[in-house]
BAVO-857227 format. One record per atom (N, C-alpha, C): atom name; x, y, z. Coordinates in nm, 2 decimals. Example, Ala and Ser with C-alpha at 12.3 -4.5 7.8 and 13.67 -1.06 7.14 Angstrom:
BEGIN
<drenti atom="N" xx="1.32" yy="-0.57" zz="0.78"/>
<drenti atom="CA" xx="1.23" yy="-0.45" zz="0.78"/>
<drenti atom="C" xx="1.32" yy="-0.33" zz="0.78"/>
<drenti atom="N" xx="1.28" yy="-0.22" zz="0.71"/>
<drenti atom="CA" xx="1.37" yy="-0.11" zz="0.71"/>
<drenti atom="C" xx="1.29" yy="0.00" zz="0.79"/>
//
This chain:
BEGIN
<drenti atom="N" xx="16.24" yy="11.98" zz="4.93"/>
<drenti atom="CA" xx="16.15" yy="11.87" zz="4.94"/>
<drenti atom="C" xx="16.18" yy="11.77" zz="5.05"/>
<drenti atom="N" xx="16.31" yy="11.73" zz="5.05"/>
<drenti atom="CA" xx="16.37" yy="11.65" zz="5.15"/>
<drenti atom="C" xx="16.32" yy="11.72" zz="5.32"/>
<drenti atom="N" xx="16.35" yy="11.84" zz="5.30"/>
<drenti atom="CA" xx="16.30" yy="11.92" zz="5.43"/>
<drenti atom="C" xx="16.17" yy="11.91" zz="5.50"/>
<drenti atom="N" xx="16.08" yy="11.89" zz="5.33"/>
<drenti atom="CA" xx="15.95" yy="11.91" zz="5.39"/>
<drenti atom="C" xx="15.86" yy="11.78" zz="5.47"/>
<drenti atom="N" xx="15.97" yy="11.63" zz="5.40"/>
<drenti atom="CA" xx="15.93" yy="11.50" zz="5.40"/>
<drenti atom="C" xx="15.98" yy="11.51" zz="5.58"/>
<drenti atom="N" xx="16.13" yy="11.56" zz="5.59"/>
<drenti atom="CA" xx="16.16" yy="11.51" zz="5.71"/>
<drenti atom="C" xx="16.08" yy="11.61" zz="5.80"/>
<drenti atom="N" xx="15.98" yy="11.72" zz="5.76"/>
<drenti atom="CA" xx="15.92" yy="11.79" zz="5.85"/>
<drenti atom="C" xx="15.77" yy="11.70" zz="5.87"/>
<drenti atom="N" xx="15.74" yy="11.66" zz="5.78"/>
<drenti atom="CA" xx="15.62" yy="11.58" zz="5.76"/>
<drenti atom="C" xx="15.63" yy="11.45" zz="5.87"/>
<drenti atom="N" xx="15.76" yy="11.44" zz="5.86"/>
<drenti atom="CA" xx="15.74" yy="11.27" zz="5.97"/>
<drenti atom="C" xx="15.78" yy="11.33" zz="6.09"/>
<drenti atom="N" xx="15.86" yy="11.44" zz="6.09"/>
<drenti atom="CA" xx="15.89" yy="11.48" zz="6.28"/>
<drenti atom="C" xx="15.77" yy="11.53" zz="6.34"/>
<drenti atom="N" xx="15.64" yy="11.58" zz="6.22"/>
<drenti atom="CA" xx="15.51" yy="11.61" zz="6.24"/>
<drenti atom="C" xx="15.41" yy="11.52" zz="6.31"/>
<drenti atom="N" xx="15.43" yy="11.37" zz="6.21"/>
<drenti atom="CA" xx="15.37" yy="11.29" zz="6.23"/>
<drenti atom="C" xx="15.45" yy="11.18" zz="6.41"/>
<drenti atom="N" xx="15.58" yy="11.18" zz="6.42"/>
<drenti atom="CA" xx="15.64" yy="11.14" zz="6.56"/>
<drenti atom="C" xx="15.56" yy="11.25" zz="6.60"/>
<drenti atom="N" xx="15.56" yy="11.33" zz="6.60"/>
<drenti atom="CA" xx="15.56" yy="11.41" zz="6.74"/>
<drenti atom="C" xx="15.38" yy="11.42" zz="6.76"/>
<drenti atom="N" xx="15.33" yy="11.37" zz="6.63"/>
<drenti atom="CA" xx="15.13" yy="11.32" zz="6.64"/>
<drenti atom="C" xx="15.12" yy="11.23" zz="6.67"/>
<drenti atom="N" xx="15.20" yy="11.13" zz="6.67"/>
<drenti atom="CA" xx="15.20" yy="10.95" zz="6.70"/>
<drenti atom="C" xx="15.23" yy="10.94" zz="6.86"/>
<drenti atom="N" xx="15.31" yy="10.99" zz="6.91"/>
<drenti atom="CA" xx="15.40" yy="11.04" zz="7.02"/>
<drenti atom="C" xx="15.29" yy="11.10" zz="7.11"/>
<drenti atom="N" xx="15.22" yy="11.18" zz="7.08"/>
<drenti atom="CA" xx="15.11" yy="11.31" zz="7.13"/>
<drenti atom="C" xx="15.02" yy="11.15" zz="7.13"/>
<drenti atom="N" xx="14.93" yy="11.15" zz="7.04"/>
<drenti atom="CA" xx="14.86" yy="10.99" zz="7.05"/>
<drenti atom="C" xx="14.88" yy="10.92" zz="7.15"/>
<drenti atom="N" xx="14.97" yy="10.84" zz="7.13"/>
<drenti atom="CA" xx="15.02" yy="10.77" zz="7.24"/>
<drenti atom="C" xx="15.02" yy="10.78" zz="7.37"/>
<drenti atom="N" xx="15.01" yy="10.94" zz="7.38"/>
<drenti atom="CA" xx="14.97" yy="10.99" zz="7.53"/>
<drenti atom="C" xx="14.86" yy="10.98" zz="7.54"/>
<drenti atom="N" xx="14.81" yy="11.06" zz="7.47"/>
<drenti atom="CA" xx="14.69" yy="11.06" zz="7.51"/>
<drenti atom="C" xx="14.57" yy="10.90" zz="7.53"/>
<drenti atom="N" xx="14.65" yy="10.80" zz="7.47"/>
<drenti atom="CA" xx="14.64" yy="10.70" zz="7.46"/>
<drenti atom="C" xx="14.66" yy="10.65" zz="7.63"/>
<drenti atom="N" xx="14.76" yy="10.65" zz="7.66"/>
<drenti atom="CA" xx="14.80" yy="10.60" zz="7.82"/>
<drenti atom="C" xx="14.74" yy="10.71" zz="7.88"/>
<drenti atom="N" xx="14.71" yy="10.79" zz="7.88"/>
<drenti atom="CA" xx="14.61" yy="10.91" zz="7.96"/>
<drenti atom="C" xx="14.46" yy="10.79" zz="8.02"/>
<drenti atom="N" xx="14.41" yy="10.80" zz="7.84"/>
<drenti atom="CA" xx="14.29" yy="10.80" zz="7.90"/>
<drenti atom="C" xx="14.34" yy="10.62" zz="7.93"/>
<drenti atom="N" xx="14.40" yy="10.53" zz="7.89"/>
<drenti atom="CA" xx="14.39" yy="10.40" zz="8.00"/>
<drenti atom="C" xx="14.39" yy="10.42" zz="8.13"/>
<drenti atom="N" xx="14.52" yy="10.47" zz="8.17"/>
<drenti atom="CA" xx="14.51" yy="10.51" zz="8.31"/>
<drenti atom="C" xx="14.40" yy="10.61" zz="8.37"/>
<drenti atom="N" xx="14.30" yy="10.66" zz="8.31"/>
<drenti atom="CA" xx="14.22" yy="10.72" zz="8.36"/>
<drenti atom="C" xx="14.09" yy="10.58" zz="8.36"/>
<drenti atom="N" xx="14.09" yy="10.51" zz="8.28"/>
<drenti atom="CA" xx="14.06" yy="10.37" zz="8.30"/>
<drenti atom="C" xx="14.02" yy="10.31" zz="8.43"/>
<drenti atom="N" xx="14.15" yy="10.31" zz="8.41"/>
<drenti atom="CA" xx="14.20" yy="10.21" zz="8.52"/>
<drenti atom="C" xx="14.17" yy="10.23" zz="8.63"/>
<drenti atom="N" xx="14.20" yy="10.39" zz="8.67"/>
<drenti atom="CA" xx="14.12" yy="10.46" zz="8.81"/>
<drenti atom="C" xx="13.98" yy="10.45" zz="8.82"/>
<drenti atom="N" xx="13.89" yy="10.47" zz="8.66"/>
<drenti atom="CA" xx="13.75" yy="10.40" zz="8.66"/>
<drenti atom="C" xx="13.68" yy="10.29" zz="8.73"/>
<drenti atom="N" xx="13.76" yy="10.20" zz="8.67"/>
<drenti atom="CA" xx="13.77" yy="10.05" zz="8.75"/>
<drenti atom="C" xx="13.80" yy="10.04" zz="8.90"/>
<drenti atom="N" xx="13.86" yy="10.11" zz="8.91"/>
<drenti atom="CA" xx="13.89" yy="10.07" zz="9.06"/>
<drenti atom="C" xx="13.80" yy="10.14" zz="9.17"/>
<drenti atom="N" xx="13.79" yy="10.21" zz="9.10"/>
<drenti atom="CA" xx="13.65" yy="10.32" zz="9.15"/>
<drenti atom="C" xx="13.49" yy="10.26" zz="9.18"/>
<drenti atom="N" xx="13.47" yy="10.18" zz="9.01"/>
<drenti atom="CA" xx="13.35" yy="10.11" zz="9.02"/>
<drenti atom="C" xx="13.36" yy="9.98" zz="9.11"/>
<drenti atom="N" xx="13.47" yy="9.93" zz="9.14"/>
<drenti atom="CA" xx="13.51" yy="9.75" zz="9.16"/>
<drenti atom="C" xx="13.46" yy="9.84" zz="9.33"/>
<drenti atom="N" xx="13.57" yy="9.94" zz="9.37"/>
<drenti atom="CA" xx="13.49" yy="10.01" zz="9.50"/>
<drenti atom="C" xx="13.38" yy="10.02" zz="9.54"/>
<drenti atom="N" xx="13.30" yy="10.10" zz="9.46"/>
<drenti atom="CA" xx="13.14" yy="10.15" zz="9.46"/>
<drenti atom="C" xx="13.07" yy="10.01" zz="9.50"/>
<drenti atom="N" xx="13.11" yy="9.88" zz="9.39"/>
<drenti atom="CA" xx="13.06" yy="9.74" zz="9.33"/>
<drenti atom="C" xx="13.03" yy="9.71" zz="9.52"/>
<drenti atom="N" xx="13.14" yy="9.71" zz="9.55"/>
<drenti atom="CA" xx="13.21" yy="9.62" zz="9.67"/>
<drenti atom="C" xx="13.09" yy="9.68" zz="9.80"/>
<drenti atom="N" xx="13.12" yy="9.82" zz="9.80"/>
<drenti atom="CA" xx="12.99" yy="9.88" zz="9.90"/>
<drenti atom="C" xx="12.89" yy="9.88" zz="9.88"/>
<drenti atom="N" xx="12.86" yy="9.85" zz="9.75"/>
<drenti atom="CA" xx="12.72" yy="9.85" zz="9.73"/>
<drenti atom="C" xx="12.63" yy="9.66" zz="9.81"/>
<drenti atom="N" xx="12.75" yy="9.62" zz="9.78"/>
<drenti atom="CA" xx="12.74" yy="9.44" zz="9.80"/>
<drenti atom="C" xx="12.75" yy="9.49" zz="9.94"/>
<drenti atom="N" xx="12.83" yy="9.55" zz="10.05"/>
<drenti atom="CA" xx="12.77" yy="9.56" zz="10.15"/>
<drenti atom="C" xx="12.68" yy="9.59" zz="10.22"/>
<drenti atom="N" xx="12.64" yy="9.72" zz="10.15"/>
<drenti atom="CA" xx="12.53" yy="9.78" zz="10.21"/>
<drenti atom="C" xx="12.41" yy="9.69" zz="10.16"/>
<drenti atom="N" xx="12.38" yy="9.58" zz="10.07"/>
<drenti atom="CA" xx="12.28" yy="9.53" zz="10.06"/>
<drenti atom="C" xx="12.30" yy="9.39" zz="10.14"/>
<drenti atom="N" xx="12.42" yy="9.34" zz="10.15"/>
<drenti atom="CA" xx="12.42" yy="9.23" zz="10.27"/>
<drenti atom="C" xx="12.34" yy="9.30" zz="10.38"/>
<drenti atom="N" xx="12.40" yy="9.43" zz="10.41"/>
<drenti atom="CA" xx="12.40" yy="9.50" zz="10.59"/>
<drenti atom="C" xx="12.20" yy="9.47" zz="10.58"/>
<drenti atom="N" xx="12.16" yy="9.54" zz="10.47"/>
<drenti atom="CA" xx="11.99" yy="9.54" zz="10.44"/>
<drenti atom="C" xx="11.93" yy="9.44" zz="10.49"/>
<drenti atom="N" xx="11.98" yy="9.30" zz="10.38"/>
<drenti atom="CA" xx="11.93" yy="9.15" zz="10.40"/>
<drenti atom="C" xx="11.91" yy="9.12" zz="10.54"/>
<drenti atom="N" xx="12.03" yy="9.15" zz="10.61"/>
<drenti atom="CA" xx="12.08" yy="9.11" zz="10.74"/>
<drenti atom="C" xx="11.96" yy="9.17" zz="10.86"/>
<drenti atom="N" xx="11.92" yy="9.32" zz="10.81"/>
<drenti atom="CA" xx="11.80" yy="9.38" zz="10.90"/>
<drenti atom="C" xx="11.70" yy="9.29" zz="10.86"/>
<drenti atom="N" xx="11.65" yy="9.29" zz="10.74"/>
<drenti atom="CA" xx="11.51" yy="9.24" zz="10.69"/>
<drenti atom="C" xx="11.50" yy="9.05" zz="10.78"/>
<drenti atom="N" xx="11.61" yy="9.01" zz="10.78"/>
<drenti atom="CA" xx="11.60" yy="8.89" zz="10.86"/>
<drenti atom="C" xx="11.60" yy="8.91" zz="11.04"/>
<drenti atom="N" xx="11.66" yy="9.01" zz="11.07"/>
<drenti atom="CA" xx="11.65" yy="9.04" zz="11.19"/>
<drenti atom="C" xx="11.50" yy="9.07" zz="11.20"/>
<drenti atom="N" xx="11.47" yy="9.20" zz="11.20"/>
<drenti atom="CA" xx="11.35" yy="9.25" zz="11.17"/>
<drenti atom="C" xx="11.21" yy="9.10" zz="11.16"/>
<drenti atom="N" xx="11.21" yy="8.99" zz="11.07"/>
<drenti atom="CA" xx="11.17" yy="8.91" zz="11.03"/>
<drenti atom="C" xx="11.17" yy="8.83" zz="11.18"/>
<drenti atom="N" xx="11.28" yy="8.78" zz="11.22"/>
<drenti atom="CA" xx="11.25" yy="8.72" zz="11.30"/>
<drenti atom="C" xx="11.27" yy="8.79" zz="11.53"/>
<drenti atom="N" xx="11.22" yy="8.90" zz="11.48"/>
<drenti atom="CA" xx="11.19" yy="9.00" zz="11.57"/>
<drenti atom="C" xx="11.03" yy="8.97" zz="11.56"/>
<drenti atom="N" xx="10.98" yy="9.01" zz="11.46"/>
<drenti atom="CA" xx="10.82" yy="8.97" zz="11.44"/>
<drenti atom="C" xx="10.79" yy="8.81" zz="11.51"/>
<drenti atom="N" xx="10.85" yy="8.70" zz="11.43"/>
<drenti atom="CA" xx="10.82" yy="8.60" zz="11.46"/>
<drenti atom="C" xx="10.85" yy="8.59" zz="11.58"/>
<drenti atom="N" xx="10.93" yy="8.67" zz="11.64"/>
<drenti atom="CA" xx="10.98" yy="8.65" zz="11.84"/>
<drenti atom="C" xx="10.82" yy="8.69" zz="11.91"/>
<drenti atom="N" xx="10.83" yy="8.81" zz="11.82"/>
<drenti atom="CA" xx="10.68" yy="8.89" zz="11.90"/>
<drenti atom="C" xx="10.56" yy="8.76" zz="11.87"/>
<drenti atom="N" xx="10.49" yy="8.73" zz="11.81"/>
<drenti atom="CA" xx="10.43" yy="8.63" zz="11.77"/>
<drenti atom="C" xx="10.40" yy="8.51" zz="11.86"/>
<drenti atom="N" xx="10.52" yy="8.49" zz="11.86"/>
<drenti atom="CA" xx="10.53" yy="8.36" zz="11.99"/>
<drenti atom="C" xx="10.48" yy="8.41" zz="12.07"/>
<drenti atom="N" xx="10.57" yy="8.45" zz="12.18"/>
<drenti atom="CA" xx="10.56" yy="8.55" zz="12.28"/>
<drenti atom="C" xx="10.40" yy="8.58" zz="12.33"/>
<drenti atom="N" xx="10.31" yy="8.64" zz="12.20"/>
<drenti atom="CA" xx="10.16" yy="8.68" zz="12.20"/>
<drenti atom="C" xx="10.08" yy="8.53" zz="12.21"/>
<drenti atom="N" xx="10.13" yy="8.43" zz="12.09"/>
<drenti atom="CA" xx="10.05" yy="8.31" zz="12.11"/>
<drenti atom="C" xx="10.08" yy="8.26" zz="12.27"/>
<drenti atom="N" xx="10.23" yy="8.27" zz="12.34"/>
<drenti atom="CA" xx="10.21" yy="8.20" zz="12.42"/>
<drenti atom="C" xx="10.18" yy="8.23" zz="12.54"/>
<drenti atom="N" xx="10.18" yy="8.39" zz="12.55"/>
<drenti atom="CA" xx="10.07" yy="8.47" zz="12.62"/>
<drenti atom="C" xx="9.94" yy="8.41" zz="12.63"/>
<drenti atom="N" xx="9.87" yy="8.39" zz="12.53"/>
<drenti atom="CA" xx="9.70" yy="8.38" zz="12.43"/>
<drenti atom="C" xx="9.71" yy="8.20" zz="12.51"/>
<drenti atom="N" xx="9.78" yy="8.15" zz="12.54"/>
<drenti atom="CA" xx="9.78" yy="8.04" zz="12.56"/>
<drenti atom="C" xx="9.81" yy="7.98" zz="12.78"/>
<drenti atom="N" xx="9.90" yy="8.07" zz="12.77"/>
<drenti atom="CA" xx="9.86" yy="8.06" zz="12.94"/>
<drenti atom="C" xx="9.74" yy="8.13" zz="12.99"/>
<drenti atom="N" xx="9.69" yy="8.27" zz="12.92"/>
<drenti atom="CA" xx="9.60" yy="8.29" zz="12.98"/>
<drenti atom="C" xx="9.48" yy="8.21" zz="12.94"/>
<drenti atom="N" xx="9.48" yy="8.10" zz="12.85"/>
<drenti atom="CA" xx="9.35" yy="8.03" zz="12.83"/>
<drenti atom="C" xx="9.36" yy="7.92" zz="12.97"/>
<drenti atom="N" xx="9.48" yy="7.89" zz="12.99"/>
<drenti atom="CA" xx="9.50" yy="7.78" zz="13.04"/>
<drenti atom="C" xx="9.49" yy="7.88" zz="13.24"/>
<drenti atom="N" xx="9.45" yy="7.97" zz="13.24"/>
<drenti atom="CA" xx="9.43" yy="8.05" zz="13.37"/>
<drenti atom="C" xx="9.26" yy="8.06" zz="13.36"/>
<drenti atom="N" xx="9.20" yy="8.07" zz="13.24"/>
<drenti atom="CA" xx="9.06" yy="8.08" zz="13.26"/>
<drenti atom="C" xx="9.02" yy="7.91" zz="13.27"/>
<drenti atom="N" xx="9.08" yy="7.84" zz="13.23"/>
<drenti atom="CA" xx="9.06" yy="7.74" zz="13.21"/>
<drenti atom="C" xx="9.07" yy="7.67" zz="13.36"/>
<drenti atom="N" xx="9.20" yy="7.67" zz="13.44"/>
<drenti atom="CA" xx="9.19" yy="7.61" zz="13.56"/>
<drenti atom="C" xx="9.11" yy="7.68" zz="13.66"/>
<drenti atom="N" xx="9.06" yy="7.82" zz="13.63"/>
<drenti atom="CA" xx="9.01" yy="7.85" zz="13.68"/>
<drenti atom="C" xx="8.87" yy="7.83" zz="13.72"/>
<drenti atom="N" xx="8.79" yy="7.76" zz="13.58"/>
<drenti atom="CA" xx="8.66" yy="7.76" zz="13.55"/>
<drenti atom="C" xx="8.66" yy="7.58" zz="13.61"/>
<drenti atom="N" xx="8.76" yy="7.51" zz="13.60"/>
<drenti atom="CA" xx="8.82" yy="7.42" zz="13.68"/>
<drenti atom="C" xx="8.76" yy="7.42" zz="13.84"/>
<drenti atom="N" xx="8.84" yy="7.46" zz="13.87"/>
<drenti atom="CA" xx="8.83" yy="7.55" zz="14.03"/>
<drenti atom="C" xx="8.66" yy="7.57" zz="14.09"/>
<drenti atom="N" xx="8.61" yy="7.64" zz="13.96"/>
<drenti atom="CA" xx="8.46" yy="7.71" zz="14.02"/>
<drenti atom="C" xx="8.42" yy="7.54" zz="14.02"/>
<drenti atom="N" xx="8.43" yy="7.47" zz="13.91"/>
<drenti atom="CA" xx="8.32" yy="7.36" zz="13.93"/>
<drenti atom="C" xx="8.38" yy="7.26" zz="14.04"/>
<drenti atom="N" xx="8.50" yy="7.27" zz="14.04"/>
<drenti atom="CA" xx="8.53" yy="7.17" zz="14.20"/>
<drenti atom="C" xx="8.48" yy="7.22" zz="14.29"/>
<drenti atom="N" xx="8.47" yy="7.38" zz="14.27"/>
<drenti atom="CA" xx="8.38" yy="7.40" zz="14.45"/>
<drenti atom="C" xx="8.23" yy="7.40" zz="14.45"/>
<drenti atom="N" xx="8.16" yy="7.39" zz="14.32"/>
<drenti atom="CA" xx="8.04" yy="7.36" zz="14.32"/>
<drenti atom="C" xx="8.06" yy="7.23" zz="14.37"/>
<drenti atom="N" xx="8.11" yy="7.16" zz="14.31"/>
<drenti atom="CA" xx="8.09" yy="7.01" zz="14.34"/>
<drenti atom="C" xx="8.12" yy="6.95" zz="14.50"/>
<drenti atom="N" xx="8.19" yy="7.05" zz="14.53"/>
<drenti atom="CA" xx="8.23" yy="7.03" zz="14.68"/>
<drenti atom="C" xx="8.08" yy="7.09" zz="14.78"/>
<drenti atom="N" xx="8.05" yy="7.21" zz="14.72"/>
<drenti atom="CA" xx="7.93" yy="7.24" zz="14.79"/>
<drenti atom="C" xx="7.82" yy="7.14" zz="14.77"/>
<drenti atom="N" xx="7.78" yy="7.10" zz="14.69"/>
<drenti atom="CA" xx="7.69" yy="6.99" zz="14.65"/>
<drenti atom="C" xx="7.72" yy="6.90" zz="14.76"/>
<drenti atom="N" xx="7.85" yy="6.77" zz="14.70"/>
<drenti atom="CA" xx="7.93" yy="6.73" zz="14.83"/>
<drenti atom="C" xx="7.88" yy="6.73" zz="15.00"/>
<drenti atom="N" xx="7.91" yy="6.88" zz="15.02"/>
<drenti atom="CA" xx="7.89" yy="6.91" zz="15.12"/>
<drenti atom="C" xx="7.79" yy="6.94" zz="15.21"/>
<drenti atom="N" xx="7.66" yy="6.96" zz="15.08"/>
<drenti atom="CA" xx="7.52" yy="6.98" zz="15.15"/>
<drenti atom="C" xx="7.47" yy="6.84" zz="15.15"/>
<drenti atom="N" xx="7.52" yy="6.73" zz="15.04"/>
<drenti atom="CA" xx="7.46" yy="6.62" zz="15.05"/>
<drenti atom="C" xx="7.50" yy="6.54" zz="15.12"/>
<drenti atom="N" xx="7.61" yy="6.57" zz="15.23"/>
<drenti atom="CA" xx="7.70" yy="6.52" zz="15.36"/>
<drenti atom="C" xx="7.62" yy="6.55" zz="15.43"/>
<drenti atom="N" xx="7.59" yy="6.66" zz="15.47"/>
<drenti atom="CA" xx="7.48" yy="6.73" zz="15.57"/>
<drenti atom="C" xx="7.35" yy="6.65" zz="15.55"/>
<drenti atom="N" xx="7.24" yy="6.62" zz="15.44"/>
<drenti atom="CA" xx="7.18" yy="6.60" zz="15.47"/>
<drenti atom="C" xx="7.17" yy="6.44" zz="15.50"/>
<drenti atom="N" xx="7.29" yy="6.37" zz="15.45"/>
<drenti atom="CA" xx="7.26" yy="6.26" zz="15.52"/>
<drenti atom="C" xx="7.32" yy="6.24" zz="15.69"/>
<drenti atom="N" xx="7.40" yy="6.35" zz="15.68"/>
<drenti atom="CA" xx="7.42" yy="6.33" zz="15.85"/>
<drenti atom="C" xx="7.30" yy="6.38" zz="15.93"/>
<drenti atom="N" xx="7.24" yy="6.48" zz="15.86"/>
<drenti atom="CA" xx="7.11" yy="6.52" zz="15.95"/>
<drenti atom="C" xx="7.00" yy="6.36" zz="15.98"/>
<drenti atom="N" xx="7.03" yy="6.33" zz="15.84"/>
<drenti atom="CA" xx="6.88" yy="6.22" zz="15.86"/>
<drenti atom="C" xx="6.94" yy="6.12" zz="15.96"/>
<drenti atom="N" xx="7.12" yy="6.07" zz="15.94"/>
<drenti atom="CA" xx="7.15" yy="5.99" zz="16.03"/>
<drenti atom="C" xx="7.07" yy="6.01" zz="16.14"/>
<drenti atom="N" xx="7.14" yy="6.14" zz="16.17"/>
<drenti atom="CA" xx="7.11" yy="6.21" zz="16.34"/>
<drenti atom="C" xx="6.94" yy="6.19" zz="16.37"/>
<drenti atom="N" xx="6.83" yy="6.23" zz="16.28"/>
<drenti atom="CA" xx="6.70" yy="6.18" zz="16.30"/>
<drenti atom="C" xx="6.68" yy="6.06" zz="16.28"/>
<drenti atom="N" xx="6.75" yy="5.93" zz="16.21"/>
<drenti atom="CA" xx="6.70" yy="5.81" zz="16.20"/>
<drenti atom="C" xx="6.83" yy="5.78" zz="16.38"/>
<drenti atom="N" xx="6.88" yy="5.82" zz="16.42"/>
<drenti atom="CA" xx="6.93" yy="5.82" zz="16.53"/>
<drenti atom="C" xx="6.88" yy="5.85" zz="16.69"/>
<drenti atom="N" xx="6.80" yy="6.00" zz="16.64"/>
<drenti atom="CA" xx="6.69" yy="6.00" zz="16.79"/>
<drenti atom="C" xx="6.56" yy="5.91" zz="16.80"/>
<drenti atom="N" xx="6.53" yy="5.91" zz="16.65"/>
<drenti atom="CA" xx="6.40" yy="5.80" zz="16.65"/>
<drenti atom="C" xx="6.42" yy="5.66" zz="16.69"/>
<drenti atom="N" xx="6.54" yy="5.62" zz="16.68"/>
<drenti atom="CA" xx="6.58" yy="5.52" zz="16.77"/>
<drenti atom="C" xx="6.60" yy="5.55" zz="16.89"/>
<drenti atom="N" xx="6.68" yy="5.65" zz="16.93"/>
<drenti atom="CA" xx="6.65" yy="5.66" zz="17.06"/>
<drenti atom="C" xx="6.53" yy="5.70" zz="17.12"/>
<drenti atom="N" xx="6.45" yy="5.74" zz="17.07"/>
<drenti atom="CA" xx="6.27" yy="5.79" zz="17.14"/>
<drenti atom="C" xx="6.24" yy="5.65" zz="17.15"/>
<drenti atom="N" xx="6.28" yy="5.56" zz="17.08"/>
<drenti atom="CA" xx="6.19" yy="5.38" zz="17.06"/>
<drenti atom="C" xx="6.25" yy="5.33" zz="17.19"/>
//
């Protein structure tokens, strides 16, 4: 009986013992878990910074192009604009010009008509 008790607990050490392994097994198998996910965690937080980082580039790549178009859209207003500028100063100069003429003409005839007197 004595034999069977001290077989019964060197059964049980050596199940407690066995346990216990398998106990620090799967911790340290744990542990590699963790360090595994805290990894994955870590790249994953990069690769979604690196994302953010395009979506704002990208973002203000658009808003570059944008400008760029407005301020395009804006010199060339400002080219039809001095231009249409231009046409009417030379109308105005031709006008000007003809209405130079005809007062120098009439000079010139209120000028012979005095000289014919």
């Amino acid at each position: 009986m004595m034999q069977m008790q001290q077989g019964h607990r060197e059964t049980a050490l050596l199940e407690s013992e066995e346990f216990w392994g398998e106990v620090d097994d799967m911790e340290r198998q744990v542990t590699v878990d963790v360090r595994v996910l805290k990894h994955a965690e870590a790249m994953l937080q990069q690769e979604i910074a690196l994302m953010k980082q395009e979506m704002v580039d990208e973002r203000d790549r658009e808003l570059h192009q944008q400008a760029a178009a407005m301020a395009s859209s804006a010199r060339m207003s400002r080219v039809i604009h001095t231009e249409a500028l231009l046409e009417e100063m030379s109308r105005v100069e031709s006008v000007e010009s003809k209405t130079l003429s005809f007062e120098e003409e009439d000079e010139w005839e209120e000028d012979e008509s005095t000289k014919q007197r």
